[in-house]
C-alpha positions as CSV (number, residue, x, y, z in Angstrom):
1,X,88.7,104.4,223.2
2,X,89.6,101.8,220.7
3,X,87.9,100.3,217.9
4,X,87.6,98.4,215.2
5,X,86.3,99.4,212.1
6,X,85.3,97.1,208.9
7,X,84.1,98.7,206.1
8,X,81.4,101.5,207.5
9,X,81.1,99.9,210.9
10,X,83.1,100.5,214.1
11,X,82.8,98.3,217.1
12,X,84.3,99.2,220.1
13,X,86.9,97.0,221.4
14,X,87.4,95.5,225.4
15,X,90.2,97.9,226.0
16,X,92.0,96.3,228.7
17,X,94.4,93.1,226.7
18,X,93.6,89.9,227.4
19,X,97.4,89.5,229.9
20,X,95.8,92.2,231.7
21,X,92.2,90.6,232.6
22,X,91.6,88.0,235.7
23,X,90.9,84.6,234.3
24,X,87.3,83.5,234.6
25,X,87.8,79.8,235.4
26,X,84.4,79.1,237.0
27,X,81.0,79.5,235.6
28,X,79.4,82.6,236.5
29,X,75.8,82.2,238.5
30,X,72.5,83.0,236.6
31,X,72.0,86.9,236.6
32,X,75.7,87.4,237.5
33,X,77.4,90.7,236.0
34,X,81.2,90.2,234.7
35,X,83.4,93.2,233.7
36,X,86.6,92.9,231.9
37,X,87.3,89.3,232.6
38,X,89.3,86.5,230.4
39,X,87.3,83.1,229.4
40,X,89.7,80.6,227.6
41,X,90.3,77.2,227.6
42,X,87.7,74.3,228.8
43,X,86.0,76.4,231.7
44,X,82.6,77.3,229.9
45,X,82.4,74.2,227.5
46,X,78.9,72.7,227.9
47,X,77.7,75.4,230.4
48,X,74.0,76.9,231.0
49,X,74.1,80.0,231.5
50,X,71.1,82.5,232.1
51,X,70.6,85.7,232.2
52,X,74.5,87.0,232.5
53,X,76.0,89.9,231.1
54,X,79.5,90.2,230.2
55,X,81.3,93.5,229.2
56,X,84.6,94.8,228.1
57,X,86.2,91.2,228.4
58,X,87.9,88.9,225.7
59,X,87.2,84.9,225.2
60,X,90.3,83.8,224.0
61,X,90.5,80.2,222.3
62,X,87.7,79.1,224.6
63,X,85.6,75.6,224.1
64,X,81.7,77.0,224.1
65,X,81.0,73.5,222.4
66,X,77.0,72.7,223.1
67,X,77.1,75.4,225.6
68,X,73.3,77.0,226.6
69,X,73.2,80.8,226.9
70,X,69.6,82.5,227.8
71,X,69.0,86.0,228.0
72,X,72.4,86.7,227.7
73,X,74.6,89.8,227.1
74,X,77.7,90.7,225.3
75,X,79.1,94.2,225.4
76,X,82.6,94.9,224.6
77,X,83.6,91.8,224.1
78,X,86.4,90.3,221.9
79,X,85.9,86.1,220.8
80,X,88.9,84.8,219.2
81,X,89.8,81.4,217.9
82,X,87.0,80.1,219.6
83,X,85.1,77.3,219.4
84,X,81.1,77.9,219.7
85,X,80.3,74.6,217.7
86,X,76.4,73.4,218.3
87,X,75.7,76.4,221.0
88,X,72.9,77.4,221.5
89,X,71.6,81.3,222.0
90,X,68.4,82.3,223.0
91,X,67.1,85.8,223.5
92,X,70.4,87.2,223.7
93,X,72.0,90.4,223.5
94,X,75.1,91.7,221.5
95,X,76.5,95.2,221.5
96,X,80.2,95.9,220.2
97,X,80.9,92.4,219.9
98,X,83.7,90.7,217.6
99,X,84.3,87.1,216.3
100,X,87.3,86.7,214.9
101,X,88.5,83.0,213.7
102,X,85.6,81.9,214.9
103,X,83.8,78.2,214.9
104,X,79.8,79.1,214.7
105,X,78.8,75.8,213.4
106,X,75.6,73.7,214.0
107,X,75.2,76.6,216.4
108,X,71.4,78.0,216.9
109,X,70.7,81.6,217.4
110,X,67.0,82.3,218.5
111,X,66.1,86.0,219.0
112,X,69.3,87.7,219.0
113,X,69.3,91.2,218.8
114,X,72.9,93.5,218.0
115,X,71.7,96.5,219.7
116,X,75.1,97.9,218.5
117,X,78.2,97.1,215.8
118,X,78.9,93.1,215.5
119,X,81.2,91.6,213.7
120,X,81.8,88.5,212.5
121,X,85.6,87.9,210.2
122,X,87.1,84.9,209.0
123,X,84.2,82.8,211.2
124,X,82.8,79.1,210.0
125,X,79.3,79.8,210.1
126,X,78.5,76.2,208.3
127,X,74.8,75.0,208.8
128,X,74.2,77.4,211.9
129,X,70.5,78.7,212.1
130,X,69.6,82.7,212.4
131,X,65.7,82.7,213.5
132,X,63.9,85.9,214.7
133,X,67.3,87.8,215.1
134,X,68.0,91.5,214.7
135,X,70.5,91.7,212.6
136,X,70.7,95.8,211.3
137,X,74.4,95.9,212.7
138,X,76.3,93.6,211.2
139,X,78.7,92.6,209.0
140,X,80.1,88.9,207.9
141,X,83.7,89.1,206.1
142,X,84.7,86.3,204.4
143,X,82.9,83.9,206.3
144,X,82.1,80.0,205.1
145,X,78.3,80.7,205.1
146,X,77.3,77.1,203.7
147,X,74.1,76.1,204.4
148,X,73.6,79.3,207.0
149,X,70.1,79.8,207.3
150,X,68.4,83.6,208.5
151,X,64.6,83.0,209.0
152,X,62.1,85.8,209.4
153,X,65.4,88.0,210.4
154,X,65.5,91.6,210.6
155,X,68.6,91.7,208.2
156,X,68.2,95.6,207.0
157,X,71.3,97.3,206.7
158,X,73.4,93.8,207.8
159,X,76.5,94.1,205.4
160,X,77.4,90.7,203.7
161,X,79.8,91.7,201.1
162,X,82.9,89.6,200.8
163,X,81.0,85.8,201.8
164,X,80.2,83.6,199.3
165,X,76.5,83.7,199.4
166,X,75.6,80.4,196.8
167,X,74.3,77.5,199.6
168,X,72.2,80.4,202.5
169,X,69.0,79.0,203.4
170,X,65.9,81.6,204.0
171,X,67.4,84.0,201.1
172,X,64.3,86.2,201.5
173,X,65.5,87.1,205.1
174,X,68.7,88.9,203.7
175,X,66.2,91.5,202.3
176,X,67.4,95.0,202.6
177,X,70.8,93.6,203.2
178,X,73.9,95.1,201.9
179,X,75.8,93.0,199.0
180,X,78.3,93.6,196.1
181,X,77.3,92.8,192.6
182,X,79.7,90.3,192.2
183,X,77.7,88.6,194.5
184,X,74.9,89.1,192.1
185,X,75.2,84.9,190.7
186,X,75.0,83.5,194.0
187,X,72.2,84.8,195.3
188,X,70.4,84.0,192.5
189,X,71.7,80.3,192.9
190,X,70.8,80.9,196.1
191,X,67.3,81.8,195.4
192,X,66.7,79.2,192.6
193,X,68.1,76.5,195.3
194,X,65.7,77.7,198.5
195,X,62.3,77.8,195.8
196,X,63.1,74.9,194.6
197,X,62.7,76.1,190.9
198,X,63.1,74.2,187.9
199,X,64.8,76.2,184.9
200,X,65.1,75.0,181.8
């Protein structure tokens, strides 16, 4: 079985390749199960989707601009070079998911819980919004975290070494979170910026 490891977590991987995977170029039905399946292109842009569960499948360079997914669930599943810009995700599920490339932002995530490894590398997570998510299993690397806010997150044991950590909203969220002390500076600048303190 293959996987992808980064840093102490491994997340296991689709396995099929994408060339090898029928193309989903409908939107699935509310409640509908899909197993290794590919989503690219414009098919899923702006769709509302409840209550589906994807598994070992790959979205590859697919438009998920504004897009609506409740009750959703990701397992096995490979995202690259997508585009997930203002989507918004309630009450979802991910487990062995991967974002690579990844455009997360203005996007909302209410209730998310990563049952299992998530992984998020070399995403734009600029201005998107964490709230009541379950976040214990994952790990941002070198993602643009500007103005990302985590509120009243379950971030123990979420690993966010190599992101620069200076503009995140909601810093008291990332406690028990796993950082580097060169990260040390910014989340004190972080800190200072979210209370509003005044130093003199």
């Amino acid at each position: 079985m293959e996987t992808r490891t980064l840093r102490q977590l491994s997340v296991m991987l689709p396995g099929a390749e994408p060339d090898e995977l029928d193309l989903a170029d409908e939107l699935p039905r509310d409640g509908a199960n899909l197993i290794e399946v590919l989503i690219r292109g414009e098919a899923w842009a702006r769709a509302q989707l409840g209550g589906v569960a994807v598994s070992r499948s790959w979205f590859v360079d697919a438009d998920l601009t504004s897009s609506q997914f409740d009750r959703v669930t990701l397992d096995r599943c490979l995202l690259k070079g997508c585009t997930l810009a203002g989507s918004q995700w309630t009450g979802v599920t991910f487990k062995n998911v991967v974002l690579e490339n990844c455009r997360l932002d203005y996007a909302t995530f209410t209730g998310l819980r990563a049952t299992g490894p998530v992984a998020l590398i070399g995403c734009s997570v600029v201005q998107t919004e964490f709230t009541r998510c379950k976040l214990n299993v994952l790990v941002f690397d070198e993602c643009r975290l500007t103005s990302t806010r985590f509120e009243a997150c379950d971030m123990r044991g979420a690993d966010l070494r190599g992101n620069d950590l200076s503009t995140v909203g909601e810093i008291m969220s990332l406690r028990g979170a796993i950082v580097a002390d060169v990260q040390l500076p910014a989340l004190t600048e972080a800190l200072v910026n979210d209370l509003s303190l005044i130093v003199r």
